[in-house]
N, CA, C and O atoms as a DFTB+ gen file, in Angstrom:
744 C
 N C O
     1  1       0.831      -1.200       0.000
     2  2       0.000       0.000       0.000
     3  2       0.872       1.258       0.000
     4  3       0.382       2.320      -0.386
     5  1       2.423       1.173       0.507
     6  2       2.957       2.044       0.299
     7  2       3.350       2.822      -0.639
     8  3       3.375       4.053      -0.669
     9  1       3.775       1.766      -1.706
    10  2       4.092       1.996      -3.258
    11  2       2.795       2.904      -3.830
    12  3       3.189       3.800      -4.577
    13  1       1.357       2.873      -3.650
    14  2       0.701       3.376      -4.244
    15  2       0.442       5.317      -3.287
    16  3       0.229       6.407      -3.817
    17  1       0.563       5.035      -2.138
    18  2       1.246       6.215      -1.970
    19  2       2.408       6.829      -2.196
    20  3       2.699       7.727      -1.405
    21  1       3.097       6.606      -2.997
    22  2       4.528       7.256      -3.050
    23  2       3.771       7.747      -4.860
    24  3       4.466       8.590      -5.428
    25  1       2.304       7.204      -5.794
    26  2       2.203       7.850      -6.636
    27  2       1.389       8.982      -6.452
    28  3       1.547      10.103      -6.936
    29  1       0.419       8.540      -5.632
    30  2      -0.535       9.346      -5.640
    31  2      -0.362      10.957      -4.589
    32  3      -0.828      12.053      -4.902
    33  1       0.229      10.714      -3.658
    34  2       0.986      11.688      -3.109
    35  2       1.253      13.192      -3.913
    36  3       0.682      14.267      -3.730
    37  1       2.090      12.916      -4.648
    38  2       3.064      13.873      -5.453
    39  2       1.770      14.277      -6.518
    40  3       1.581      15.470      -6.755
    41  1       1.092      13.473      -7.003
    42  2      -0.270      13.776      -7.606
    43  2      -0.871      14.994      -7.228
    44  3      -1.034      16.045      -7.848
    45  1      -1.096      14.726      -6.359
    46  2      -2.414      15.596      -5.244
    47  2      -1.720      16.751      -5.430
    48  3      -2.073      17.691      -6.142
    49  1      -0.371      16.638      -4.545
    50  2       0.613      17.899      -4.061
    51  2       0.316      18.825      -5.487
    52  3      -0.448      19.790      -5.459
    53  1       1.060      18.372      -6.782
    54  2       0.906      19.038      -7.708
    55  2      -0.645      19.664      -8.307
    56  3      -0.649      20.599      -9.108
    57  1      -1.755      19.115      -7.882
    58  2      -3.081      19.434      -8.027
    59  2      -3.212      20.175      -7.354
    60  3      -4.006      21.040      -7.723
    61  1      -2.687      20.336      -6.209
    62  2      -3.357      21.171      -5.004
    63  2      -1.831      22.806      -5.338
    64  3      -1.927      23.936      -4.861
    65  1      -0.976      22.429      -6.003
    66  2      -0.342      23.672      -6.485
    67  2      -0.927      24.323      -7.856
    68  3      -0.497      25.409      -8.246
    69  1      -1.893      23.633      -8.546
    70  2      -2.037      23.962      -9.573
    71  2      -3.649      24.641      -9.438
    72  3      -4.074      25.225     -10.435
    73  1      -4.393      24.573      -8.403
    74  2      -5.423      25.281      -7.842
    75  2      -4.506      26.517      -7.427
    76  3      -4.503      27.557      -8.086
    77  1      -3.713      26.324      -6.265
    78  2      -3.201      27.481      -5.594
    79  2      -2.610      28.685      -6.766
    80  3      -2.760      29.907      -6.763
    81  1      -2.010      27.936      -7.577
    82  2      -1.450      29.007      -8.679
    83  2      -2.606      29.489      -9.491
    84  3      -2.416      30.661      -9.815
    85  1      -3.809      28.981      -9.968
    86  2      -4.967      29.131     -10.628
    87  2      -5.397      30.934      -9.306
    88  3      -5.265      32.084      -9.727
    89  1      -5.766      30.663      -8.159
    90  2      -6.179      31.627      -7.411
    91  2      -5.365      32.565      -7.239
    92  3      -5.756      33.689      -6.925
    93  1      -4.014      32.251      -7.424
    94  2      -3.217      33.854      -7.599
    95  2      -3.481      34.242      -8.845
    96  3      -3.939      35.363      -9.067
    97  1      -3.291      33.589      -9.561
    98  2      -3.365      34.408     -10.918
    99  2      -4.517      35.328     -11.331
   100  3      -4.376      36.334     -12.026
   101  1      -5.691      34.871     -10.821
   102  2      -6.688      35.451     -10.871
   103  2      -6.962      36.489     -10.171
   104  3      -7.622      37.342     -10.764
   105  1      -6.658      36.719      -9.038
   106  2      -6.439      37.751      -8.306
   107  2      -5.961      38.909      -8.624
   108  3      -6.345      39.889      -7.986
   109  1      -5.197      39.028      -9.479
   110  2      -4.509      40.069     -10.828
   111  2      -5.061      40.351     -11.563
   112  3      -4.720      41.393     -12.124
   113  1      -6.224      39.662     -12.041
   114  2      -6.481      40.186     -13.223
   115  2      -7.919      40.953     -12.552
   116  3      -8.858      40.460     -11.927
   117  1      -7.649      42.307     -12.959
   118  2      -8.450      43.612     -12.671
   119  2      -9.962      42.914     -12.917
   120  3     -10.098      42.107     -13.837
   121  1     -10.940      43.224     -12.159
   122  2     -12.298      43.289     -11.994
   123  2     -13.373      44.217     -11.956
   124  3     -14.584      44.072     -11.791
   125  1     -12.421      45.510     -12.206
   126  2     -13.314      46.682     -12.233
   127  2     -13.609      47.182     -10.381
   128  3     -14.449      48.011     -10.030
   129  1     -12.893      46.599      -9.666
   130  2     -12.700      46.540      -8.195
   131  2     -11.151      47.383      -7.809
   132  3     -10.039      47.005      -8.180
   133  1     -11.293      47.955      -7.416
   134  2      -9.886      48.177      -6.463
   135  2      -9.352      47.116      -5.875
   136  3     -10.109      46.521      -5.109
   137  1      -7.802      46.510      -6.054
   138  2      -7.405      45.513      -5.096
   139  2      -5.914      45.419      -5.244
   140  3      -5.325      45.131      -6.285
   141  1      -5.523      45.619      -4.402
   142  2      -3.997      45.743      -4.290
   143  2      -3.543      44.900      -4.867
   144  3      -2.737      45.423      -5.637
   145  1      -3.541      43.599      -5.030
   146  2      -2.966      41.909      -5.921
   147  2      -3.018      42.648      -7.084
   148  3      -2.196      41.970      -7.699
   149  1      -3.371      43.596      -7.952
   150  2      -2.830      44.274      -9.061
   151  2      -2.044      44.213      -9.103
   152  3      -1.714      43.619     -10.129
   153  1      -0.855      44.652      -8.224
   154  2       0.400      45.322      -8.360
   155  2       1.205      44.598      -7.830
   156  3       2.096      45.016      -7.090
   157  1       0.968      43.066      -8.204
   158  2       1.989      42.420      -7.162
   159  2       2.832      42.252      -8.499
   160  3       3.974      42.711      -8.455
   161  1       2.500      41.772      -9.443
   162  2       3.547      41.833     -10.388
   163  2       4.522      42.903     -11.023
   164  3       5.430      42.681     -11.824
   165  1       4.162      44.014     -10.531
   166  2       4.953      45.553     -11.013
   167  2       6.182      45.392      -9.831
   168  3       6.071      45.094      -8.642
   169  1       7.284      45.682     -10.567
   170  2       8.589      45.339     -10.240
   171  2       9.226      47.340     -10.285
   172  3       9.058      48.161     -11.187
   173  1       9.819      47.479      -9.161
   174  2      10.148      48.863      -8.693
   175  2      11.886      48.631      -9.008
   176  3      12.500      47.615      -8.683
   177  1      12.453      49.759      -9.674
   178  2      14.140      49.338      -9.307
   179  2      14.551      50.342      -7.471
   180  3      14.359      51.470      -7.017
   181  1      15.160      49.077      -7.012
   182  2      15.098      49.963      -5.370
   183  2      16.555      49.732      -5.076
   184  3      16.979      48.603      -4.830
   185  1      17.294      50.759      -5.100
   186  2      18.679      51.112      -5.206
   187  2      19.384      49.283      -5.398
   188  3      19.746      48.365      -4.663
   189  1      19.244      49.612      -7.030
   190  2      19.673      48.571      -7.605
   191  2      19.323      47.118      -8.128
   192  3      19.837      46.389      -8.977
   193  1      18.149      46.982      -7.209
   194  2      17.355      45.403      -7.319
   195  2      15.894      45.646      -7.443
   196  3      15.295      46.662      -7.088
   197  1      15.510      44.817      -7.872
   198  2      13.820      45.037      -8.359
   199  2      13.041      44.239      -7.293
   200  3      12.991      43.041      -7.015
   201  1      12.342      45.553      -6.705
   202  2      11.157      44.843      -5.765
   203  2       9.570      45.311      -6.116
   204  3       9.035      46.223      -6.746
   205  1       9.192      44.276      -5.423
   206  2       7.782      44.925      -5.440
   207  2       7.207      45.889      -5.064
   208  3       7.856      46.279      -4.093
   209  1       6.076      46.778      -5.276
   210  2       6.218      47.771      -5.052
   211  2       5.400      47.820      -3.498
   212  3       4.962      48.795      -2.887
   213  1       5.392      46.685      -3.222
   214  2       4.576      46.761      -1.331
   215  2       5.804      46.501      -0.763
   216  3       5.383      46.450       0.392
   217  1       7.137      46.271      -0.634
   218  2       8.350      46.155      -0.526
   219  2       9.029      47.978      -0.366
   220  3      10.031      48.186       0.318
   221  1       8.513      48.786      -0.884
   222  2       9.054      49.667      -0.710
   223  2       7.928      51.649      -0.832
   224  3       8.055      52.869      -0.930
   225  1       6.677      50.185      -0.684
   226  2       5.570      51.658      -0.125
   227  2       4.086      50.804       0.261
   228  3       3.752      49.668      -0.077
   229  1       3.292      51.904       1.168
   230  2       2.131      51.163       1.704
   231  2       1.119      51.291       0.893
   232  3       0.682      52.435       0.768
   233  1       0.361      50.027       0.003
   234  2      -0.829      50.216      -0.659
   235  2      -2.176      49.620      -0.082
   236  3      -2.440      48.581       0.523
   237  1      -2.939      50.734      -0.529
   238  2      -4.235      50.330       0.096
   239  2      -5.101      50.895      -0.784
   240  3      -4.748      51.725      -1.622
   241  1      -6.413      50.429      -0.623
   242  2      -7.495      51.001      -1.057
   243  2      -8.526      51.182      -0.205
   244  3      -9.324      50.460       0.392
   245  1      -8.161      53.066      -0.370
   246  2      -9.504      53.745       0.434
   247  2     -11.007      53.963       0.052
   248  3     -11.983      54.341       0.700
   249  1     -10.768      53.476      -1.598
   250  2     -12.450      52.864      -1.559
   251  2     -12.701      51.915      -3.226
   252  3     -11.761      51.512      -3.912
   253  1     -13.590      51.806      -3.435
   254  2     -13.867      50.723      -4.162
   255  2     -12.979      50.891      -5.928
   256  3     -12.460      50.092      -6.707
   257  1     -13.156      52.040      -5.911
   258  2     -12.658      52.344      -6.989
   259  2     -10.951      53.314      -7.236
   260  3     -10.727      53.972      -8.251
   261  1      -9.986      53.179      -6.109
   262  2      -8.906      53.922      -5.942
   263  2      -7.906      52.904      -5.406
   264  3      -8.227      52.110      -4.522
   265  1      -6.785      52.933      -5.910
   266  2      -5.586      52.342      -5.304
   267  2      -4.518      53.539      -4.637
   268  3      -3.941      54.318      -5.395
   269  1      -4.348      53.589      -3.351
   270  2      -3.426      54.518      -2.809
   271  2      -2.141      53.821      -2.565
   272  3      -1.989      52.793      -1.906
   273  1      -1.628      54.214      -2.914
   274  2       0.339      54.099      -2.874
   275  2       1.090      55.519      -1.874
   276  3       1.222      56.726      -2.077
   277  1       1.452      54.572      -0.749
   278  2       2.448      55.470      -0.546
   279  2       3.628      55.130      -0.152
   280  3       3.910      54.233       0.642
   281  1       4.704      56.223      -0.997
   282  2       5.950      55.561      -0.787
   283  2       6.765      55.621       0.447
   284  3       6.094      56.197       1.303
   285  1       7.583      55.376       0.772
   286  2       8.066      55.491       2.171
   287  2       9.464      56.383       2.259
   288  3      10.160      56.749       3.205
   289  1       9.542      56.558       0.812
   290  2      10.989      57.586       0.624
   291  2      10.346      58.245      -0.632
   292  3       9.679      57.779      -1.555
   293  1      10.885      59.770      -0.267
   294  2      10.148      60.805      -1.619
   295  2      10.847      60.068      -2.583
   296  3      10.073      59.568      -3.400
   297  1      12.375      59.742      -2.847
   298  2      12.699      59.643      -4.199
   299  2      12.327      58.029      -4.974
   300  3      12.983      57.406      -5.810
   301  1      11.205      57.740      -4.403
   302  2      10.474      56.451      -4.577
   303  2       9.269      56.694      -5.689
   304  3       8.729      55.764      -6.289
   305  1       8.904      58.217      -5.885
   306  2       7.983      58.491      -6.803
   307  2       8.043      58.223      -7.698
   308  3       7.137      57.506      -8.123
   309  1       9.064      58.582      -8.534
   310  2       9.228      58.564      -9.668
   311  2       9.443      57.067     -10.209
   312  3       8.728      56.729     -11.152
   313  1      10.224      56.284      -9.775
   314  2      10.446      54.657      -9.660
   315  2       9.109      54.482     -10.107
   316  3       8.737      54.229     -11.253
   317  1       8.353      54.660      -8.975
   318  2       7.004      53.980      -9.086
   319  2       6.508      54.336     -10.257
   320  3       6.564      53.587     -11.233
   321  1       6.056      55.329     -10.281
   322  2       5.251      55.907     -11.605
   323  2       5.920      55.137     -12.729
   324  3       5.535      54.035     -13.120
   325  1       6.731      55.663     -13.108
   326  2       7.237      54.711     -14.034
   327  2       7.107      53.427     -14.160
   328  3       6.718      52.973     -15.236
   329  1       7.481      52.382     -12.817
   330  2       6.764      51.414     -13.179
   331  2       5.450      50.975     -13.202
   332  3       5.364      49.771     -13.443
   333  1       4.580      51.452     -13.062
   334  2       3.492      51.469     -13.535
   335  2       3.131      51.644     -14.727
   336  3       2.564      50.730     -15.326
   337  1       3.374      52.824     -15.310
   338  2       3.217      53.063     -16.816
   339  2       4.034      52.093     -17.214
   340  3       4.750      52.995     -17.650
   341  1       4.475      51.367     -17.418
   342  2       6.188      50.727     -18.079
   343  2       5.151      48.956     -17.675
   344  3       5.519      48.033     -18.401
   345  1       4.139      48.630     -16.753
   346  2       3.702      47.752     -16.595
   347  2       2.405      46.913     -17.501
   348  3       2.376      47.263     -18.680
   349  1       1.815      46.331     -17.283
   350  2       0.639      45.725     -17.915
   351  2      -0.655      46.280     -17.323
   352  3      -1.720      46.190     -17.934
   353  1      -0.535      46.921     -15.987
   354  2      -1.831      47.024     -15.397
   355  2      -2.563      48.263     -16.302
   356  3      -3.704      48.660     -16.065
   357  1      -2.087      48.558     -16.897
   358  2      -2.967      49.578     -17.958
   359  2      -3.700      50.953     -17.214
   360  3      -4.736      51.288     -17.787
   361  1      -3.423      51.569     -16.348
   362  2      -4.272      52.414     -15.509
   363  2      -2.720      54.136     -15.356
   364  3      -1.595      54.133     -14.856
   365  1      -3.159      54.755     -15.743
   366  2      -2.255      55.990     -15.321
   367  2      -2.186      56.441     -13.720
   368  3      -3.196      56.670     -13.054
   369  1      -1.266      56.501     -13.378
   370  2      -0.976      56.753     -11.804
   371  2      -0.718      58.391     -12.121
   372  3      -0.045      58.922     -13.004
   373  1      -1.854      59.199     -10.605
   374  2      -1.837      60.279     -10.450
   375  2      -0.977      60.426      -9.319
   376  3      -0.889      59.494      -8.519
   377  1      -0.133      61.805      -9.103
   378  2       1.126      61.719      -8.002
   379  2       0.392      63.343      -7.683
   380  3       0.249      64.256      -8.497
   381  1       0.089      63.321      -6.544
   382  2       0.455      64.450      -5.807
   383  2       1.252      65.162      -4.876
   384  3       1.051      66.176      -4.208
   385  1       2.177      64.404      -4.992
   386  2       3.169      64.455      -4.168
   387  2       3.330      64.067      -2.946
   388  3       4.482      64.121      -2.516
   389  1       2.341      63.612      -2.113
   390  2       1.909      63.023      -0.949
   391  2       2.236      61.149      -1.331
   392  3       3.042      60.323      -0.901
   393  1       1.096      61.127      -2.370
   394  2       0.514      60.068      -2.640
   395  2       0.209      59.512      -4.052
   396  3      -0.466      60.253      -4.766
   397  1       0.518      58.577      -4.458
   398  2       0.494      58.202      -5.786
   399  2      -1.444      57.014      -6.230
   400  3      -1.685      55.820      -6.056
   401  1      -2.140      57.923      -6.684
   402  2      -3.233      57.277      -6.916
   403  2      -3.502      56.672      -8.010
   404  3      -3.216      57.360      -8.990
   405  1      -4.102      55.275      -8.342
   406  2      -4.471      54.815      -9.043
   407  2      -6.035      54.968      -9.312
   408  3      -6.616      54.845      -8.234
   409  1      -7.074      55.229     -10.533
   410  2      -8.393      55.755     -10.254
   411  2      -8.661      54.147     -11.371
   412  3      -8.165      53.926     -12.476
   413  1      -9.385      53.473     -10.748
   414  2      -9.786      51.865     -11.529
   415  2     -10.854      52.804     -12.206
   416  3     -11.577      53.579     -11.580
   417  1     -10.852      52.602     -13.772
   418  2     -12.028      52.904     -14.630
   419  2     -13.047      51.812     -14.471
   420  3     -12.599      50.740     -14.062
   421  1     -14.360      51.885     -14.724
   422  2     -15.239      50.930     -14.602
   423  2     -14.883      50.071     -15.994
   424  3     -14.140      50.424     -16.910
   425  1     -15.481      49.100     -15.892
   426  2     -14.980      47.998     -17.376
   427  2     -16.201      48.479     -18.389
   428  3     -17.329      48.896     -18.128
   429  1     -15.592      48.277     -19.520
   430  2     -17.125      48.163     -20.876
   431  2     -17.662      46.700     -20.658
   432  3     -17.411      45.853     -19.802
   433  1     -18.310      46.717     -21.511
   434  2     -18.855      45.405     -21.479
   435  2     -17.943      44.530     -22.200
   436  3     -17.872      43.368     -21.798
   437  1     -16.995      44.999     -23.528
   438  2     -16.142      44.291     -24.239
   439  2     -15.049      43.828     -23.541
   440  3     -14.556      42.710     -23.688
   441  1     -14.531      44.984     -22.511
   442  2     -13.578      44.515     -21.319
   443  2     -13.801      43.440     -20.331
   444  3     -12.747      42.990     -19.883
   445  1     -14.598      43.042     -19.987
   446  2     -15.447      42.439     -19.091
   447  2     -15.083      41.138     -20.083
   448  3     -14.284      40.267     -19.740
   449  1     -15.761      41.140     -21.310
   450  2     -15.878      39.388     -22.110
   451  2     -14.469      38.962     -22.224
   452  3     -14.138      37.777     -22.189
   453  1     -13.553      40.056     -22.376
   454  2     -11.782      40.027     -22.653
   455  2     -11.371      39.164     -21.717
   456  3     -10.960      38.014     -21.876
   457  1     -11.595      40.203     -20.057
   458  2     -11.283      39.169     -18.910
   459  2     -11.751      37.878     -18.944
   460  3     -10.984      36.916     -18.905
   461  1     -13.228      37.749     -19.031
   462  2     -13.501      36.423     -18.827
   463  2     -12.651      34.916     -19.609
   464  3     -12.177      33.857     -19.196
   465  1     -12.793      35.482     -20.697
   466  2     -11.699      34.841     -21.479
   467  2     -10.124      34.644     -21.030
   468  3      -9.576      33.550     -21.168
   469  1      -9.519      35.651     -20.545
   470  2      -8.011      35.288     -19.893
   471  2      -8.759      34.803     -18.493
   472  3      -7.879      34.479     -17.695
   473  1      -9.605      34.700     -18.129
   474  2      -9.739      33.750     -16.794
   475  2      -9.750      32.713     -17.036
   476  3      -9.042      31.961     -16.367
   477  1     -10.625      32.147     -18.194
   478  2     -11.033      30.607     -19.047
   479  2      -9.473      30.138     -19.224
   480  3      -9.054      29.044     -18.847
   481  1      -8.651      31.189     -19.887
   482  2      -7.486      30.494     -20.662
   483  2      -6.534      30.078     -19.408
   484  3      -5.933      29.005     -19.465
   485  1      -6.417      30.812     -18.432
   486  2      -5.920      30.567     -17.236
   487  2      -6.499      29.482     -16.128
   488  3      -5.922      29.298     -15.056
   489  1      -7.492      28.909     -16.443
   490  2      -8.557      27.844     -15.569
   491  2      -8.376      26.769     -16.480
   492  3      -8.226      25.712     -15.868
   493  1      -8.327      26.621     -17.947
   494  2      -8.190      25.760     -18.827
   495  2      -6.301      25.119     -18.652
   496  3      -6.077      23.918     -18.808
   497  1      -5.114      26.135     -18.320
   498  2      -4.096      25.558     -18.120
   499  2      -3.860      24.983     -16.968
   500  3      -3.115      24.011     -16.843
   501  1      -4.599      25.648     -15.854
   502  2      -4.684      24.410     -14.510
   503  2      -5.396      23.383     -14.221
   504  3      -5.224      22.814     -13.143
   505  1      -6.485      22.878     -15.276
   506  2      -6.661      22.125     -15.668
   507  2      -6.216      21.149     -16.524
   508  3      -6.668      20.010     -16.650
   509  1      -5.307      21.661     -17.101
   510  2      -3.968      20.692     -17.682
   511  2      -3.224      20.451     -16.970
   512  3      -2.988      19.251     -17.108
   513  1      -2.742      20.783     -16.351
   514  2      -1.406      20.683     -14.932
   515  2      -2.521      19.329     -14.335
   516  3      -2.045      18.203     -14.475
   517  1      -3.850      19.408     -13.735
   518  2      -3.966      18.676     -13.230
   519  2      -4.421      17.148     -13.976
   520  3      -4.276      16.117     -13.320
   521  1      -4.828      17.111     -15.005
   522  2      -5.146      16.195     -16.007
   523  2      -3.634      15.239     -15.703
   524  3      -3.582      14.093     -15.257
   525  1      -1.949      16.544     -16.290
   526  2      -0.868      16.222     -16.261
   527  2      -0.309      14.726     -15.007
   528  3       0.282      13.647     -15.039
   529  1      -1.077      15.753     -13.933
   530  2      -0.665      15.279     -12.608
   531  2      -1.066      13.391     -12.145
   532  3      -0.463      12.538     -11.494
   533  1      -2.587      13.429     -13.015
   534  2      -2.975      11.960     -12.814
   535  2      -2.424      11.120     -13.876
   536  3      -2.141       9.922     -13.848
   537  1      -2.302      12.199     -15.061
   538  2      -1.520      10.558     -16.223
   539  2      -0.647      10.308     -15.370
   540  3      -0.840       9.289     -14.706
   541  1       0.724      11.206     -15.053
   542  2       1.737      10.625     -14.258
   543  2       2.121      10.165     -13.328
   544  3       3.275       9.864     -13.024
   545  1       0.363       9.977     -12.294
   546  2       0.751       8.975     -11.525
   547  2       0.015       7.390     -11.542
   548  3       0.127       6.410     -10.805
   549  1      -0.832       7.702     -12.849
   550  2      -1.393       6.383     -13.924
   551  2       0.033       5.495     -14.252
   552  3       0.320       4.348     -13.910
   553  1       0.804       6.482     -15.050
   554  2       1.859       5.944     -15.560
   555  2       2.645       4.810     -14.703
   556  3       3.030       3.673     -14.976
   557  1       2.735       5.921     -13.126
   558  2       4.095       4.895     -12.244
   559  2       3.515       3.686     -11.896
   560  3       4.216       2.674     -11.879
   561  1       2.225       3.637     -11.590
   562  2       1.504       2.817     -10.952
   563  2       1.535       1.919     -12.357
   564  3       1.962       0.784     -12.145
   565  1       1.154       2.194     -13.832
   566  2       1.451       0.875     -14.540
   567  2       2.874       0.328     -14.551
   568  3       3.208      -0.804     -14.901
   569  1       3.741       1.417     -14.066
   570  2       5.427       0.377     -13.944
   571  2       5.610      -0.226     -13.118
   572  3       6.304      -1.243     -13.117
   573  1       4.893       0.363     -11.982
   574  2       4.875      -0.594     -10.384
   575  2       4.483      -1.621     -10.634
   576  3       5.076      -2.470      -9.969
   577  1       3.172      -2.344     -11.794
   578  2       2.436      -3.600     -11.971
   579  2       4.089      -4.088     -12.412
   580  3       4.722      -4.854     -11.686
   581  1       4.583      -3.597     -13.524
   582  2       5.820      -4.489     -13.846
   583  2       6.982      -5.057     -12.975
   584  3       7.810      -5.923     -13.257
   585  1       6.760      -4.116     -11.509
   586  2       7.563      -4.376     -10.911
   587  2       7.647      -5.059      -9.756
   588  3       8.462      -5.316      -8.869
   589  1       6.504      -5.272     -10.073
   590  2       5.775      -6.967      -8.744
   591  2       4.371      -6.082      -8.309
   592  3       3.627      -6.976      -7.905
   593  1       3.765      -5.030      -8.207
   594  2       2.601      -4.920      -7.441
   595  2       1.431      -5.427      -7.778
   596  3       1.400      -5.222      -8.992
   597  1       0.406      -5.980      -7.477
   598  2      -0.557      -6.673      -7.763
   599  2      -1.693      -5.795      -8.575
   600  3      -2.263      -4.791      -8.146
   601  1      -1.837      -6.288      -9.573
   602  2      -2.890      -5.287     -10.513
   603  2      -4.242      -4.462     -10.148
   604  3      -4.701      -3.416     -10.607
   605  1      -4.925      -5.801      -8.630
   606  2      -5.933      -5.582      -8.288
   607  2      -5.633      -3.785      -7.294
   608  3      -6.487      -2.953      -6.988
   609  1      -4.571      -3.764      -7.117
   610  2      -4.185      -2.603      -5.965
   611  2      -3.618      -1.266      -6.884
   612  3      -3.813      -0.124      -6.466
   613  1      -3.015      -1.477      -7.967
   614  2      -3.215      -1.043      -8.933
   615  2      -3.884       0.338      -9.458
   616  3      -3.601       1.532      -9.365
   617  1      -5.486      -0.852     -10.387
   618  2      -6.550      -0.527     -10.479
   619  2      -7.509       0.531      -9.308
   620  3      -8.100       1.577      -9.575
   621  1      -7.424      -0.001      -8.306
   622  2      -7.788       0.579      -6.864
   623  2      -7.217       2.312      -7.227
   624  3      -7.874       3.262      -7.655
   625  1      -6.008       2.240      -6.922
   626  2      -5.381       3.487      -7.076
   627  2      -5.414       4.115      -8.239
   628  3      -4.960       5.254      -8.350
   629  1      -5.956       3.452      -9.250
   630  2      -5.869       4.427     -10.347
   631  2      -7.316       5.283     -10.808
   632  3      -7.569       6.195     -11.595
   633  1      -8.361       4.151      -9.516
   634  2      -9.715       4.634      -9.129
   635  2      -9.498       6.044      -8.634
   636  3      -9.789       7.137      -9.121
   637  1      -8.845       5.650      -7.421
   638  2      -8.330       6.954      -6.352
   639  2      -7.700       8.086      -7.152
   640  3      -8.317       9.131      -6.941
   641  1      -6.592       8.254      -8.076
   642  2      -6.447       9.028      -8.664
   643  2      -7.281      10.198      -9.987
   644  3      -7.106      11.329     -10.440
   645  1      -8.478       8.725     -10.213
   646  2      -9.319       9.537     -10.904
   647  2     -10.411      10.490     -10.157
   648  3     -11.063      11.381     -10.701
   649  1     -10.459      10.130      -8.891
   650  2     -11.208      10.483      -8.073
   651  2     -10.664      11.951      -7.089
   652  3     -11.301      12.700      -6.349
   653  1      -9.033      11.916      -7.543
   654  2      -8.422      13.547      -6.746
   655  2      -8.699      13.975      -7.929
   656  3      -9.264      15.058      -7.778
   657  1      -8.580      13.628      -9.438
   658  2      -8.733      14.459     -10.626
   659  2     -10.263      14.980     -10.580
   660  3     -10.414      16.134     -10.179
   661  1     -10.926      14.556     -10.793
   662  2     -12.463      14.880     -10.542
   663  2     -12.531      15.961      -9.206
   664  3     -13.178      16.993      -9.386
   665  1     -11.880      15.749      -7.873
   666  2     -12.161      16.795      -6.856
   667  2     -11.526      18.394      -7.547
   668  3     -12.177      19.437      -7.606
   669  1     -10.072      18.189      -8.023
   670  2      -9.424      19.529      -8.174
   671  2      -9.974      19.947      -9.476
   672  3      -9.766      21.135      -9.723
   673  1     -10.437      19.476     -10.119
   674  2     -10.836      19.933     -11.584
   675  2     -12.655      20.602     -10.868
   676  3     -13.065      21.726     -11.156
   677  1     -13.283      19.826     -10.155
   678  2     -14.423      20.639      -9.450
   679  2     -13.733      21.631      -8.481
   680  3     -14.712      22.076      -7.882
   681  1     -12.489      22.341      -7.882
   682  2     -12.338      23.092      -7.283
   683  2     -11.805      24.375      -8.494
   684  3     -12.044      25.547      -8.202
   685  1     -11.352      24.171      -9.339
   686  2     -10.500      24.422     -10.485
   687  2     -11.617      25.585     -10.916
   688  3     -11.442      26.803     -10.964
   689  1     -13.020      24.694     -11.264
   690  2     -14.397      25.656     -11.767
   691  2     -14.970      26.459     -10.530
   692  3     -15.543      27.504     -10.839
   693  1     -14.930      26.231      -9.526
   694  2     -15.160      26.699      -8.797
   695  2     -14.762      28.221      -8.446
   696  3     -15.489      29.212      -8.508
   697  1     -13.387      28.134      -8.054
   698  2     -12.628      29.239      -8.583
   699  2     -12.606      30.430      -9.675
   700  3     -12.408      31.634      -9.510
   701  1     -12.901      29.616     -10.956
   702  2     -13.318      30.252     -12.074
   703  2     -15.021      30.646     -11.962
   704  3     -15.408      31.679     -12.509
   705  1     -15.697      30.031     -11.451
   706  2     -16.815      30.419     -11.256
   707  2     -17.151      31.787     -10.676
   708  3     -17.880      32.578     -11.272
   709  1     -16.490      32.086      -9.271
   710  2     -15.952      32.980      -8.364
   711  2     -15.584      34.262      -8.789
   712  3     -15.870      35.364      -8.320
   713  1     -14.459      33.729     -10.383
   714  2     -13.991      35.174     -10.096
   715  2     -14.832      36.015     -11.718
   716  3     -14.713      37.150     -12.179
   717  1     -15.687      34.748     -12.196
   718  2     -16.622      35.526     -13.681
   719  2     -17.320      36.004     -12.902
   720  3     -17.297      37.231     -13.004
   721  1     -18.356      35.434     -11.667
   722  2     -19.523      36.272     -11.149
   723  2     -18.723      37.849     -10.962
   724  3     -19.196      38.820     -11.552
   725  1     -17.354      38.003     -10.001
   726  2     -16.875      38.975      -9.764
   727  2     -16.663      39.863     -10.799
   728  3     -16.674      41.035     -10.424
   729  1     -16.411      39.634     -12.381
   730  2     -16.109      40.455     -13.502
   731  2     -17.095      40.500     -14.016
   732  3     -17.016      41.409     -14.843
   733  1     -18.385      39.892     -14.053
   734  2     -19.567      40.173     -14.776
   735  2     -20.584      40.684     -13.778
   736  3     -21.767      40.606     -14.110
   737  1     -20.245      41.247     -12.484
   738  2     -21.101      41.772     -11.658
   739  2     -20.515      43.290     -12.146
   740  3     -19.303      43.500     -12.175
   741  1     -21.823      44.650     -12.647
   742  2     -21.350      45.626     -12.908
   743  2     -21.619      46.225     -11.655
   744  3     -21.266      47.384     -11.436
């Protein structure tokens, strides 16, 4: 019984990273919401090395539709701004010298179908990762039969493995479910 844990194990693990990476990713992609996980991917140069920009100022949002940045050293403005414009998040940062604001435009409706679609395409590749995850532990478990384990125990486990594929692929939509209501709620 051990052998069939040593496949199914590493299975799961990788299913259960391939949800976890599915929910960050999504978290980024703008909703017509204010939310700081925008900006986790915008990379600041900070005397010399590239950090994030919550690494080297406090962001928050003081209301549904504003991202506030503030830096923690004046000559941090300009860094920022720049990386922002210089980024993907598509939004112009206002600086008043205090405070660097982001103003979230509301989405069109064409924006809205765009996202949904990079959510699909992003829910559709962690759904490959996890598809990935059960051939390859289908696979060991048919070399294990070659290598003395009994077919009937096997089979069993390759039940069990279809059965974590079926859970993470229902957590997988789930997720995606979650975050269309969130982009198609105006």
């Amino acid at each position: 019984m051990e052998d069939v844990k040593n496949y199914l194990d590493p299975a799961e693990e990788k299913m259960e990273m391939a949800v976890a990476y599915l929910e960050e990713t999504l978290q980024r992609i703008r909703a017509g919401k204010a939310n700081a996980k925008i900006l986790d991917g915008v990379r600041v140069n900070y005397y010399g090395s590239m950090a994030p920009i919550s690494n080297v100022a406090n962001v928050s949002c003081p209301d549904a539709r504003t991202i506030a940045i503030t830096p923690w050293e004046k000559s941090m403005f300009k860094e920022i701004e720049k990386a922002i414009i210089n980024s993907e998040v598509g939004i112009m940062p206002e600086n008043n010298g205090e405070v660097i604001r982001l103003a979230i435009p509301p989405l069109t409706e064409e924006r809205r179908k765009q996202l949904v679609k990079q959510c699909k395409a992003e829910t559709e590749n962690a759904k490959v990762s996890v598809r990935n995850a059960r051939r390859e532990a289908i696979e060991g478990l048919k070399k294990a039969v070659k290598n003395g384990m009994p077919e009937d125990i096997e089979k069993d486990a390759e039940g069990s493995a279809q059965k974590l594929h079926d859970k993470y692929l229902k957590k997988i939509d789930e997720v995606f479910a979650a975050k269309e209501k969130e982009i198609l709620t105006v």
